[in-house]
LUMMI-144506 format. One record per residue (C-alpha): residue number from 1; chain; x, y, z; residue in three letters. Coordinates in nm, 3 decimals. Layout:
BEGIN
+-----+------+---------+---------+---------+------+
! pos ! unit !      xx !      yy !      zz ! code !
+-----+------+---------+---------+---------+------+
! NUM !    A !       X !       Y !       Z !  ala !
...
+-----+------+---------+---------+---------+------+
This chain:
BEGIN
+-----+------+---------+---------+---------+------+
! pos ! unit !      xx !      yy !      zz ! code !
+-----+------+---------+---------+---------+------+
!   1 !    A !   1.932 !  -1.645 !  -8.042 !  unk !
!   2 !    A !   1.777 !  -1.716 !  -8.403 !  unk !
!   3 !    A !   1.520 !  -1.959 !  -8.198 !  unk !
!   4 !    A !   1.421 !  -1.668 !  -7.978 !  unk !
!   5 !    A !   1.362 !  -1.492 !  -8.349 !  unk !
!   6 !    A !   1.191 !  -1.765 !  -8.505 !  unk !
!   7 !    A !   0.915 !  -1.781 !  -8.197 !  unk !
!   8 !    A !   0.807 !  -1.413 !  -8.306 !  unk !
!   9 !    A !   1.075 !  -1.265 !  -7.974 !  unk !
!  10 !    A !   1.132 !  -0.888 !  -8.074 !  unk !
!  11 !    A !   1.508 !  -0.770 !  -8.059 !  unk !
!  12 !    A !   1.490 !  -0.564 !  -7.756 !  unk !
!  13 !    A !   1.344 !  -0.874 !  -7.561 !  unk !
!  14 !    A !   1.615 !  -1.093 !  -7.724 !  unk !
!  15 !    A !   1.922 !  -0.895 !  -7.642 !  unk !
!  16 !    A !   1.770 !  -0.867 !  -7.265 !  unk !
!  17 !    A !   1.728 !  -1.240 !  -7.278 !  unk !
!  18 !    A !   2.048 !  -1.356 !  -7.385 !  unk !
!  19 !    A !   2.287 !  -1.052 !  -7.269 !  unk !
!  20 !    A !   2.352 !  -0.955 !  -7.603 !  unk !
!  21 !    A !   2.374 !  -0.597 !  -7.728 !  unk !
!  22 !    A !   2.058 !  -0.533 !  -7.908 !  unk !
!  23 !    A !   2.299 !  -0.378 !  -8.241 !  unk !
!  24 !    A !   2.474 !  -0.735 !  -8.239 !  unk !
!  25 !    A !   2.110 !  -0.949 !  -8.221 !  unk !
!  26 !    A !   2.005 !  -0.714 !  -8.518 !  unk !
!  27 !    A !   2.356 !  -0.815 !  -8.721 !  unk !
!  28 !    A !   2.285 !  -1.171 !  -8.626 !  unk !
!  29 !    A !   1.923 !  -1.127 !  -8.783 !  unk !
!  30 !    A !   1.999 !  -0.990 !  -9.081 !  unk !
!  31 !    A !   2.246 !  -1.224 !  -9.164 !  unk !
!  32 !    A !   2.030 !  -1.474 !  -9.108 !  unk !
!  33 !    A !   1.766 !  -1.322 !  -9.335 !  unk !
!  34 !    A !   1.977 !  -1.265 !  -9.586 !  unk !
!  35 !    A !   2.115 !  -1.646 !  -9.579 !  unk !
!  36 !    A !   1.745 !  -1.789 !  -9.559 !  unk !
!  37 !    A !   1.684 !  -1.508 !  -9.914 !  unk !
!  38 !    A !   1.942 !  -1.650 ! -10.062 !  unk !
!  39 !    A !   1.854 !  -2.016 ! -10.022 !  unk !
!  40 !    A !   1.489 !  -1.980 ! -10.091 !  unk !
!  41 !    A !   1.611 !  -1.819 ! -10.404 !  unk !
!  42 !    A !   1.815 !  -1.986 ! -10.534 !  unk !
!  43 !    A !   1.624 !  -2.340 ! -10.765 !  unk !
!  44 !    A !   1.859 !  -2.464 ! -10.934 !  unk !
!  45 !    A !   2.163 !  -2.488 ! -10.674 !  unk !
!  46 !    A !   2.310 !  -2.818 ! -10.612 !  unk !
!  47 !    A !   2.268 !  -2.993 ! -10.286 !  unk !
!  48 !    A !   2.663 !  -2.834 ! -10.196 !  unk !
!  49 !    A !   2.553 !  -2.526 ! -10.233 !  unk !
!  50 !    A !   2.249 !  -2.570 !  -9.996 !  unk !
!  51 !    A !   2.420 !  -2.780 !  -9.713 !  unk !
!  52 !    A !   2.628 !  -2.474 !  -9.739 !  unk !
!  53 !    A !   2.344 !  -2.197 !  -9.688 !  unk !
!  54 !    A !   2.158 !  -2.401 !  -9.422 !  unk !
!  55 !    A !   2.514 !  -2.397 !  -9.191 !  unk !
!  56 !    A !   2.560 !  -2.026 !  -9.286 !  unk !
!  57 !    A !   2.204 !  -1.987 !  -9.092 !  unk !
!  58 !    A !   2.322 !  -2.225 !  -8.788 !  unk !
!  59 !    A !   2.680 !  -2.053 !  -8.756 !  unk !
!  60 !    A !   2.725 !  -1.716 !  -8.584 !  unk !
!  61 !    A !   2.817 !  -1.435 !  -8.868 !  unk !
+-----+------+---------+---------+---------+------+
C-alpha cells in the first residue's frame, strides 16, 4: 500500500486498488509519515533506534 503512496497514487485510487477502506489507507499514511518525521529527525539516535523506525514504516500500524 505505502508503494502505491510512494509512486505519487492518491488515497481514493489506493483504497480502490487494494480493497481497502479509503479511512484505513489514510491511518496507514499517516503513520507512516509520522514514522519517516521521526527518523529524519532524529541525528543523534543510535543505529537501534533507527533499525527500529525503518520496521515501524515496513509493518502495518
Amino acid at each position: 500500500m505505502l508503494n502505491f503512496y510512494r509512486e505519487g497514487k492518491s488515497q481514493r485510487a489506493i483504497a480502490k486498488e487494494t480493497g481497502v477502506d479509503r479511512k484505513t489507507v489514510s491511518k496507514y499514511i499517516n503513520a507512516y509519515q509520522q514514522a519517516r518525521q521521526k527518523l529524519i529527525q532524529s541525528e543523534d539516535t543510535t543505529r537501534i533506534d533507527q533499525i527500529d523506525l525503518i520496521t515501524d514504516l515496513v509493518d502495518p500500524p
